[in-house]
MIDOSE-1310 file (N, C-alpha, C; in nm, 2 decimals, decimal comma, always signed):
residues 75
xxxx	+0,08/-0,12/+0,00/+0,00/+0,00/+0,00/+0,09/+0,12/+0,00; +0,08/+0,21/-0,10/+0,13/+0,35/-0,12/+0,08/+0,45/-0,01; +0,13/+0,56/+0,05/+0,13/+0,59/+0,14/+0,14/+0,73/+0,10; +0,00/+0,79/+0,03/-0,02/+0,90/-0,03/+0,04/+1,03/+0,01
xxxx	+0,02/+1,05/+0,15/+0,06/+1,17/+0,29/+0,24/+1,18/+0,21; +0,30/+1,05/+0,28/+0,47/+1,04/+0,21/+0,50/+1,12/+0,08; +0,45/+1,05/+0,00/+0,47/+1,07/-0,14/+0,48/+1,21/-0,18; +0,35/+1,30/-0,14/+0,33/+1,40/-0,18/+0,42/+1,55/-0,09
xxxx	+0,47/+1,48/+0,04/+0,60/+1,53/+0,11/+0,71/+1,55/+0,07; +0,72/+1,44/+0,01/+0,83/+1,39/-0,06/+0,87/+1,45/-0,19; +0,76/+1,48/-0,22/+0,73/+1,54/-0,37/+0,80/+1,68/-0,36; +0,74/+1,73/-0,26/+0,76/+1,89/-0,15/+0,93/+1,91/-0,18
xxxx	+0,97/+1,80/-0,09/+1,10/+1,83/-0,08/+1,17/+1,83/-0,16; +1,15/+1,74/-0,27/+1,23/+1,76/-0,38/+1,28/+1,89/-0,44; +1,15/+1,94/-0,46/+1,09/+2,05/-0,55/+1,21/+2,18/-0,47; +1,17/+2,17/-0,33/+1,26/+2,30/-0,23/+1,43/+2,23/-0,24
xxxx	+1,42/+2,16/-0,24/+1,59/+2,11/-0,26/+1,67/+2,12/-0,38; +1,61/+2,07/-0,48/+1,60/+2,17/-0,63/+1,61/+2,31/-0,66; +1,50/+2,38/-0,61/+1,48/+2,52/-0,59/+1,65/+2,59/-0,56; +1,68/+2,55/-0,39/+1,78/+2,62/-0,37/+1,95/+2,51/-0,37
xxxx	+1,90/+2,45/-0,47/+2,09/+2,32/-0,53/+2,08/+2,24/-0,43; +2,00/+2,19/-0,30/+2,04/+2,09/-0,24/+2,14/+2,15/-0,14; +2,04/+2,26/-0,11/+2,20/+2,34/+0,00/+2,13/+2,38/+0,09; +2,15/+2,28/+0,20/+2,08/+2,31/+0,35/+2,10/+2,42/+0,38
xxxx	+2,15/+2,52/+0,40/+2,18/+2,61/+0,44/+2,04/+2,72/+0,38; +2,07/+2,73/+0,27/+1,99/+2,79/+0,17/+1,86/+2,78/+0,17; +1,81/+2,65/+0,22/+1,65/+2,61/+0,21/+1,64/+2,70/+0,38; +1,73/+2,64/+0,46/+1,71/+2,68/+0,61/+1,70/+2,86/+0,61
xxxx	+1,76/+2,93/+0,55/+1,77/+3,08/+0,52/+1,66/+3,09/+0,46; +1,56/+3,05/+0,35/+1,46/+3,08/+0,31/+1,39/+3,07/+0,43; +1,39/+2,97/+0,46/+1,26/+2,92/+0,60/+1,23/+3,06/+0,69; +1,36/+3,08/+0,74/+1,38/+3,18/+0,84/+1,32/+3,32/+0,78
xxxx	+1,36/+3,36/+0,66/+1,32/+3,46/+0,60/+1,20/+3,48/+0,61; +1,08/+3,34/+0,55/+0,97/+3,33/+0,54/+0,90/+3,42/+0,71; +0,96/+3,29/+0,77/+0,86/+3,33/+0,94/+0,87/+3,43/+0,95; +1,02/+3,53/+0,92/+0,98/+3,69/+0,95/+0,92/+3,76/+0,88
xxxx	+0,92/+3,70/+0,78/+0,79/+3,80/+0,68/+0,62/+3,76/+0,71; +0,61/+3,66/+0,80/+0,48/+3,64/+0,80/+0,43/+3,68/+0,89; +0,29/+3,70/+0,93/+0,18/+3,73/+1,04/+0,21/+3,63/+1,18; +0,27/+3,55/+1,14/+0,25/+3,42/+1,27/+0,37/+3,47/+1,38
xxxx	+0,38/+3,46/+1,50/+0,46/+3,48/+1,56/+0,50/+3,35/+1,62; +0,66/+3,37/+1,66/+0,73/+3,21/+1,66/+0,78/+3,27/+1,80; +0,78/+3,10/+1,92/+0,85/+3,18/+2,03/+0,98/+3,09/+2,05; +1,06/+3,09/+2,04/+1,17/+3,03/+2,10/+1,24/+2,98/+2,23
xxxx	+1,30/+2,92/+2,31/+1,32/+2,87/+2,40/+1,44/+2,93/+2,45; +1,48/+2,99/+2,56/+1,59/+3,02/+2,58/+1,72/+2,94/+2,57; +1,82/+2,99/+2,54/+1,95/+2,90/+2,53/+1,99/+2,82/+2,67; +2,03/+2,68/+2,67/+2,05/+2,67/+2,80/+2,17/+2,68/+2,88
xxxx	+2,24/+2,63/+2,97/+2,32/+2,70/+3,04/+2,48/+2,63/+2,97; +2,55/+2,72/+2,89/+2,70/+2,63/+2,85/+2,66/+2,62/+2,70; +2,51/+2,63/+2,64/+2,48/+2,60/+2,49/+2,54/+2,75/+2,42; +2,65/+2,68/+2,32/+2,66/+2,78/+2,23/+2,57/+2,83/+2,12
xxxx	+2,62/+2,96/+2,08/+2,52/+2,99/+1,99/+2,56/+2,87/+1,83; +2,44/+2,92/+1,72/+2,47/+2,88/+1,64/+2,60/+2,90/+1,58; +2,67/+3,05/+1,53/+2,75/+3,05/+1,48/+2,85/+3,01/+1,53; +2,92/+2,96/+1,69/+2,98/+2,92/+1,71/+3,05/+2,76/+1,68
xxxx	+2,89/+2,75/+1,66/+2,89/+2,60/+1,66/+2,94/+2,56/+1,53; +2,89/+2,64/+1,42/+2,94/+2,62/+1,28/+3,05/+2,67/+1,27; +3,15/+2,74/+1,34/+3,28/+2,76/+1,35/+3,35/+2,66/+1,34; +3,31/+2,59/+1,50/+3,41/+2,44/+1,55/+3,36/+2,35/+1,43
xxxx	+3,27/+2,34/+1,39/+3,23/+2,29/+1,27/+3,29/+2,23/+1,20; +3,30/+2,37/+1,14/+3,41/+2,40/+1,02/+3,53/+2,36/+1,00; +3,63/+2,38/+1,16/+3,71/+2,28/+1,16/+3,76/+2,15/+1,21; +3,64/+2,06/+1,15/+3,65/+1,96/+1,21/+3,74/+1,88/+1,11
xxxx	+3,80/+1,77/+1,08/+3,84/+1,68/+0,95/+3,81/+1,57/+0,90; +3,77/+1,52/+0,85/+3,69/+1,36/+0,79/+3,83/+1,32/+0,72; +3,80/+1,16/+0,80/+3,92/+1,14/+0,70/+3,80/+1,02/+0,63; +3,83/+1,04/+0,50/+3,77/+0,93/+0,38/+3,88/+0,83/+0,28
xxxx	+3,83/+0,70/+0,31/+3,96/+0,61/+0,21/+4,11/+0,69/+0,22; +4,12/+0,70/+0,37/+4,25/+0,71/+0,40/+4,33/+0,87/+0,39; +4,24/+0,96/+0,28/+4,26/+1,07/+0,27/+4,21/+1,20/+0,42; +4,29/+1,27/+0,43/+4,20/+1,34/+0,53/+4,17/+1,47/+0,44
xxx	+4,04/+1,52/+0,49/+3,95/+1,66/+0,40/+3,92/+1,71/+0,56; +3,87/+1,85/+0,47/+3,83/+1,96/+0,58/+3,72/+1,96/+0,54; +3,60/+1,98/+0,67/+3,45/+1,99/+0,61/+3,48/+2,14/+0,62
């Protein structure tokens, strides 16, 4: 049995992953854009105690290293 709900989600996502090349980032920056342009108000949780912010986090991120088939890369 096909599982109509899925499919048509699925469909969704393609379509937004397409839109902005398959770059998380880029769909996540639309998102955010959207809620601020709209009527709806969003409430957030405060940070908890020792949680860095986001851009910190994508700092350490950044330099983390993968190593792949023996090679090492920088994400």
């Amino acid at each position: 049995m096909k599982d109509t709900v899925a499919e048509q989600v699925r469909a969704v996502r393609r379509k937004l992953s397409a839109r902005f090349d398959f770059d998380v980032r880029r769909i996540c920056d639309d998102v955010m854009q959207r809620q601020r342009a709209g009527a709806k108000e969003y409430v957030t949780q405060p940070k908890a105690e020792g949680e860095q912010s986001r851009s910190a986090t994508d700092a350490s991120a950044s330099e983390q290293r993968l190593a792949v088939d023996g090679a090492t890369h920088r994400r």
